[in-house]
C-alpha positions in Angstrom: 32.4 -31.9 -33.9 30.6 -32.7 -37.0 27.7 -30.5 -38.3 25.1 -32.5 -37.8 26.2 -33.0 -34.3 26.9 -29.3 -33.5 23.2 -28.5 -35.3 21.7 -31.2 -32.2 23.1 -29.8 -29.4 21.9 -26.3 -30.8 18.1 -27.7 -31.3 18.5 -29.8 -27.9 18.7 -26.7 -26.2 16.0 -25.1 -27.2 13.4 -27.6 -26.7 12.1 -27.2 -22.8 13.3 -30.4 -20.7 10.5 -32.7 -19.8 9.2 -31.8 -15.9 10.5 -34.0 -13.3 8.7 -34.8 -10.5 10.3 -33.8 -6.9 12.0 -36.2 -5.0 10.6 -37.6 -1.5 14.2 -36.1 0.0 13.5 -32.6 -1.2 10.5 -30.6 0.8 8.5 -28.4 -0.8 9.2 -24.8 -0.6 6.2 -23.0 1.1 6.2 -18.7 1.2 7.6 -17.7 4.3 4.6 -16.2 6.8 4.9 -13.0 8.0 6.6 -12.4 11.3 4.2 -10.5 14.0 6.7 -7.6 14.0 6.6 -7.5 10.1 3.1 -6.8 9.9 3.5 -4.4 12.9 5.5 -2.5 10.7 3.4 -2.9 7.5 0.3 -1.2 9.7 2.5 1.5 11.2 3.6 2.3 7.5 0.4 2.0 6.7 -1.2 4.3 9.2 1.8 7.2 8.4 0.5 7.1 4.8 -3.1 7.6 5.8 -2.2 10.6 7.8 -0.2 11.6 4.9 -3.2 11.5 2.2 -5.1 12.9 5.0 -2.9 15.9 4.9 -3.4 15.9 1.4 -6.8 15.3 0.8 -7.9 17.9 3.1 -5.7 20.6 2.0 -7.4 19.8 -1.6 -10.6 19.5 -0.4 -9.9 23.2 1.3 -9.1 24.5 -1.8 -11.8 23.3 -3.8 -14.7 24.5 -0.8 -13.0 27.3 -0.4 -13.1 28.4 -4.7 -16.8 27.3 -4.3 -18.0 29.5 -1.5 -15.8 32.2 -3.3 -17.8 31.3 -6.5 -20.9 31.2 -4.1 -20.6 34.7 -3.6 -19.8 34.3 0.2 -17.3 36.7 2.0 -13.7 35.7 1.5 -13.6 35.4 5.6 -16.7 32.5 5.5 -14.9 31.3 2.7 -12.1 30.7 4.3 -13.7 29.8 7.7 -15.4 27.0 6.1 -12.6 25.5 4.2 -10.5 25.1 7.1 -13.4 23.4 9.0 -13.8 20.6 5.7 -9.9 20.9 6.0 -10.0 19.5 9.7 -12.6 17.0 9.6 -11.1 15.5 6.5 -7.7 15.5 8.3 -9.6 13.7 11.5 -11.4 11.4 9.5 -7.8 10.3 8.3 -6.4 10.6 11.5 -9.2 8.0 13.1 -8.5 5.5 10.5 -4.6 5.8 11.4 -5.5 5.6 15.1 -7.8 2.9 14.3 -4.3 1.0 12.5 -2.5 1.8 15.4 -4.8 0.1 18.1 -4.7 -3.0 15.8 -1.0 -2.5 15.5 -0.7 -2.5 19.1 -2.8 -6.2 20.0 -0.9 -8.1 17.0 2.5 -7.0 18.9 1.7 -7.5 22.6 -1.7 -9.7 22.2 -4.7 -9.9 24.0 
């Protein structure tokens, strides 16, 4: 190959080829949809997390109630008492929202 020839083919492949436009033969590609039992699986990971952070959120929440009662000047018993009691509501309020997953869960998979 000459230069000149060898120096086209170089530049001819770095200019972006023109778009065609898609034959009648060839269907479009659409996103596949999500099966039922897909997002069944999605909510039940979904609800698991939630009682995760639950866990989580409450335990931090405990902590925090328990170093402001503490700070309060409240006995290390009521202290304790009362951070547990945020710690459980937390937790349920978590818990409903799972529960709440799961009952939705439950009509995708078997319907109404």
């Amino acid at each position: 190959m000459t230069l000149k020839k060898d120096l086209a083919n170089r530049v001819r492949g770095w200019i972006p080829k023109e778009p065609s436009m898609p034959s009648s033969n060839i269907k479009a590609v659409k996103a596949p949809m999500m099966s039922e039992r897909d997002k069944a699986v999605k909510l039940k990971v979904v609800s698991v997390l939630l009682g995760v952070l639950g866990v989580f959120a409450g335990w931090s929440a405990a902590g925090r109630a328990y170093l402001y009662f503490v700070g309060v000047g409240v006995t290390s018993y009521y202290a304790t008492v009362y951070s547990v009691i945020l710690w459980v509501s937390v937790i349920g309020a978590f818990g409903l929202a799972a529960f709440k997953l799961k009952r939705i869960q439950q009509y995708i998979t078997k319907g109404p």
